[in-house]
N, C-alpha and C positions, 0 to 999 in steps of 0.2 A: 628076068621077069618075062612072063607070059604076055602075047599077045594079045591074049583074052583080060588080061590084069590090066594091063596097059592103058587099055580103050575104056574100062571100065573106071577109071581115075579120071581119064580125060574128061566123058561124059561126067560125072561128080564136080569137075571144077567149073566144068561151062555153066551147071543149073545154078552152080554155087553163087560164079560170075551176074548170071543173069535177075538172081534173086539181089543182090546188090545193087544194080544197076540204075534202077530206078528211082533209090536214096541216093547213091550218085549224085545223079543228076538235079534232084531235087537239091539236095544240099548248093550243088553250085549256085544254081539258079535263086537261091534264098539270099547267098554272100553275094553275088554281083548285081543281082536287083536293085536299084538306089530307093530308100523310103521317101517317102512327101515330108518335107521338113514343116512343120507348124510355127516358128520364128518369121516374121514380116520381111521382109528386104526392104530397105528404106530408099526412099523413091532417091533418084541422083539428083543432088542441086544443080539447077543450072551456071554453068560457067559464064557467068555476065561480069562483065570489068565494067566498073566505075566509070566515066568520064572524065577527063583530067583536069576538071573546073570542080567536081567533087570532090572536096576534101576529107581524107578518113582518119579520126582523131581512135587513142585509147581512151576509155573511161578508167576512174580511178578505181581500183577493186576492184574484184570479181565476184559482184554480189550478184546470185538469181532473183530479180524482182515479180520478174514474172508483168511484165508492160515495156512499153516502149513510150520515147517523150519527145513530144513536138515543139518547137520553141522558135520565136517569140510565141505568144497566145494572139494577137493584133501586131498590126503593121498600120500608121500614116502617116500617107506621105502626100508633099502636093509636088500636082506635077507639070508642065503646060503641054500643051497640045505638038502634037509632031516632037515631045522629048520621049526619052527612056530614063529610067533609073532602074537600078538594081540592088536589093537586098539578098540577106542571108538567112535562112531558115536551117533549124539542124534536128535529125532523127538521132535519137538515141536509144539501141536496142537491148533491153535490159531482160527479155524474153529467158534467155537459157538455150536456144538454139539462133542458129541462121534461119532469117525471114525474108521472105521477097516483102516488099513496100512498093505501091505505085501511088502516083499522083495524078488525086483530079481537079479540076477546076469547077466551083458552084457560083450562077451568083446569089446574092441574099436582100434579103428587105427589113421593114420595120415590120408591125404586128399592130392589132389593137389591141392585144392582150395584154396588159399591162404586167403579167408576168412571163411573157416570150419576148424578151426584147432584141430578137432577130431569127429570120426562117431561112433558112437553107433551100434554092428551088430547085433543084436535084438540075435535070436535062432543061428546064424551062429557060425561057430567057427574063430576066428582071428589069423592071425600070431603069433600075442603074444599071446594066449590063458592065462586066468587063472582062469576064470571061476568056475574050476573044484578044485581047492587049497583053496576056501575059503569058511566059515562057519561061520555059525548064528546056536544059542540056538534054535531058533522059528521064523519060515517067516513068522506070520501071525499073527497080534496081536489087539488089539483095545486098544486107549489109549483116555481118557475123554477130554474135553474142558480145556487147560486152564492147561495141564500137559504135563513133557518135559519127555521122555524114553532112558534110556541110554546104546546104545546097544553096548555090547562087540562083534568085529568083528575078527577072528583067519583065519591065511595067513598062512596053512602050505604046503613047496615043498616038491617035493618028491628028493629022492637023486641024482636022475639022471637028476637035469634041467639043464640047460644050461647054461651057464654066457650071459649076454643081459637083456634085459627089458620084463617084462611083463605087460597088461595094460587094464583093463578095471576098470568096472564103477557097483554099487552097489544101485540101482535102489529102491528110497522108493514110492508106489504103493498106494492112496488112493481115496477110493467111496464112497459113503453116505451110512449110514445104510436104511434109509429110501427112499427111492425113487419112492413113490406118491405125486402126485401135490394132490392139495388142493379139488378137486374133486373126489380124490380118484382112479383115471385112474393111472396107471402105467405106467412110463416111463423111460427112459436110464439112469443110473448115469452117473456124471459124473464124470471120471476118471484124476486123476493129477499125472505125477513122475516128482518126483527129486529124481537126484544123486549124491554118491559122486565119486571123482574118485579115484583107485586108480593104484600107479607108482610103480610096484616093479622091485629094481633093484637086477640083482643074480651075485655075485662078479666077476671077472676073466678078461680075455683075451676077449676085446669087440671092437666092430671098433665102433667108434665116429668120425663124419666127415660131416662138415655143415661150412656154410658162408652166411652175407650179399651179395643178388646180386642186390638188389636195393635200391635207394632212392631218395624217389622225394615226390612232393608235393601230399596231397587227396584231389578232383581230380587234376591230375598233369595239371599245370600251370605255366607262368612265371611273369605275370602280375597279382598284387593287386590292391585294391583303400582302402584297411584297412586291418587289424588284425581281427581277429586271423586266422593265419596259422595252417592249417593239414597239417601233413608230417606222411609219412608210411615208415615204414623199411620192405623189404621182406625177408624174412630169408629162409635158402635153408638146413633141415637138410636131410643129403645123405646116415646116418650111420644107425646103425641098435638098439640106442639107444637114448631115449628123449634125448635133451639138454636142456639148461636153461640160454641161452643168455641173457645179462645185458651191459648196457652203458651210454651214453649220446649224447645230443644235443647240441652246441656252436653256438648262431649267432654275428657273426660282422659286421660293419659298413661298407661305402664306405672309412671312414677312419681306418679302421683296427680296433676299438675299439670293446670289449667285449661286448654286448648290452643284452643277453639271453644265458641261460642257464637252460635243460632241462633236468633233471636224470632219466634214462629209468630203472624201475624195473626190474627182471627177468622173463620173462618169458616162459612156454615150447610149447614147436616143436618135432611132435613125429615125428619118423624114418619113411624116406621117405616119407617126404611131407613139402608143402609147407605154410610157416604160413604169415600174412600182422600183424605188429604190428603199428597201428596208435598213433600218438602223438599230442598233440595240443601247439603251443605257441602263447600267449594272450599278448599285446602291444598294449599302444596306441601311439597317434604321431607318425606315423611311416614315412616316409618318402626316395626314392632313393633306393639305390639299398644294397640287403645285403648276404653275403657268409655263408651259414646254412653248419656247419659239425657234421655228424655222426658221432661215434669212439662205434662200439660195439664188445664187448667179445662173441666169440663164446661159452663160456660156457664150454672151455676143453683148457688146454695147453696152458693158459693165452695168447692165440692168439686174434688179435685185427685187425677188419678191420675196412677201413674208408674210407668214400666217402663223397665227398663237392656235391653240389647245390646253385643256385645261384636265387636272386629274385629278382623284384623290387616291391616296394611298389607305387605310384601314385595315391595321394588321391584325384579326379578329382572336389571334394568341393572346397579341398583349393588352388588347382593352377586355378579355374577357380575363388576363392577369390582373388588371388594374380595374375594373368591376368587384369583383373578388375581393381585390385587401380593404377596398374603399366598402365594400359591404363588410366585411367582418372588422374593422374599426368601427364602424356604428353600430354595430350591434354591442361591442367590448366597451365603447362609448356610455350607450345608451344603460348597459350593466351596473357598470360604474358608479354613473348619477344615479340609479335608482338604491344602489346600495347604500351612496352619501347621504338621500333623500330620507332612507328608513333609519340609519343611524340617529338623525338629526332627531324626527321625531322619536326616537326610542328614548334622545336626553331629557326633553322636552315634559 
């Protein structure tokens, strides 16, 4: 091979090299490049342990409810001054993931709203304050999907409280660990409380002092066409301690007879304020008119008020049923005799 061949090959393979070169490189540059992944990375939970006074139970099943559940609903207790006690309170998280849950402490009051029979005062301090008397191991804890946490709660006074009630509410707090949408954008958790309440009473010398000052139908009315009747009791507590008023409901006939009976569980009315306790009684055939008596215990000094109401029932199906047969009998009536009437004379 010639020199001149030679060179001429060489120069062909460089243009050749160099016209390649640049897909080359790109090519590489395309395979080692990493894409932007569009899947979320879920935020890490944090590793918080329990307290060794919290107890972690299994729930039965593994059913996704989608809530969590706070229990008891109320706590009372009485307590004396300079004691402690301590109850149990238990989360159960029924969500479908692991949740943080924190604990706050509100206190709360009565209302005059006779359908708010207790306000939550978020940071405020309440009449009854006791906010400050009670403790938790750990307000801040994370418990998994599908486990219940059994938290020990300690109510200690100080020596100098008062005799009277004290009253708030022990606020369980929870938000998603994770709180990216599916796009990966960031957005608001959302936030859920439930509480429990609780009633402390501190022993002694206390003014209690409340009564029924109402009772009537919901909404008040005099006239039915059926059952079931609502009836509200309004309870008036004036003293400077919850009550826990309990009774009943008697309805009778236009003949005096017994016909319904309704037993009103107990329930509370914090100091100074107004509470509406509704009732339902469910009956059918009802018919005329009927004398509804309350009889409920104020909750103190086995005192007992009572107040009657009166109703009628007019079920406008069946007297316009019974309008009806009783008009076309007189008229089938009234046929009748007039046919007997022209016979008579026809013999005549």
């Amino acid at each position: 091979m010639s020199s001149l061949t030679f060179r001429l090959q060489f120069v062909t393979f460089a243009l050749f090299a160099m016209l390649l070169m640049p897909g080359i490189i790109l090519a590489q540059t395309a395979t080692t490049t990493p894409t932007a992944s569009t899947t979320p990375v879920a935020a890490p939970v944090p590793d918080t342990v329990l307290p060794d006074t919290y107890r972690i139970e299994q729930l039965f099943g593994d059913e996704v409810v989608g809530d969590f559940v706070v229990g008891p609903g109320k706590v009372e207790l009485q307590i004396a001054p300079g004691q402690s006690k301590t109850v149990t309170i238990s989360v159960s998280n029924r969500t479908g993931a692991a949740k943080l849950f924190k604990l706050e402490m509100e206190d709360a009051a009565g209302s005059q709203d006779p359908n708010t029979p207790i306000v939550l005062l978020g940071e405020q301090t309440g009449p009854y304050t006791m906010k400050d008397f009670i403790r938790v191991a750990d307000d801040s804890f994370i418990i998994e999907h599908n486990k219940r946490v059994q938290i020990p709660v300690t109510i200690t006074l100080p020596v100098n409280a008062e005799p009277g009630g004290l009253y708030g509410s022990l606020l369980v707090t929870t938000s998603s660990l994770t709180p990216e949408t599916e796009s990966g954008a960031p957005r608001s958790a959302i936030v859920s409380r439930i509480g429990t309440l609780f009633f402390i009473t501190v022993p002694g010398a206390v003014e209690r002092s409340g009564e029924m000052i109402d009772f009537s139908t919901v909404p008040e009315k005099k006239f039915y066409t059926k059952g079931p009747v609502t009836m509200g009791v309004l309870f008036e507590n004036t003293g400077s301690m919850h009550l826990n008023p309990y009774g009943s409901i008697t309805v009778k006939n236009t003949f005096g007879e017994e016909v319904g009976f309704v037993e009103i569980e107990p329930w509370f009315v914090m100091p100074k304020s107004l509470r509406l306790r509704e009732i339902t009684w469910d009956r059918e055939l009802l018919f005329g008119r009927y004398a509804i008596t309350a009889e409920i215990n104020r909750g103190y000094d086995d005192v007992v008020d009572t107040k009657v109401m009166y109703i009628w029932v007019l079920p406008w199906p069946v007297m316009l049923g019974l309008f009806t047969t009783v008009f076309l009998m007189f008229i089938f009536i009234k046929f009748i005799a007039s046919r007997f009437e022209f016979k008579r004379k026809s013999v005549r």
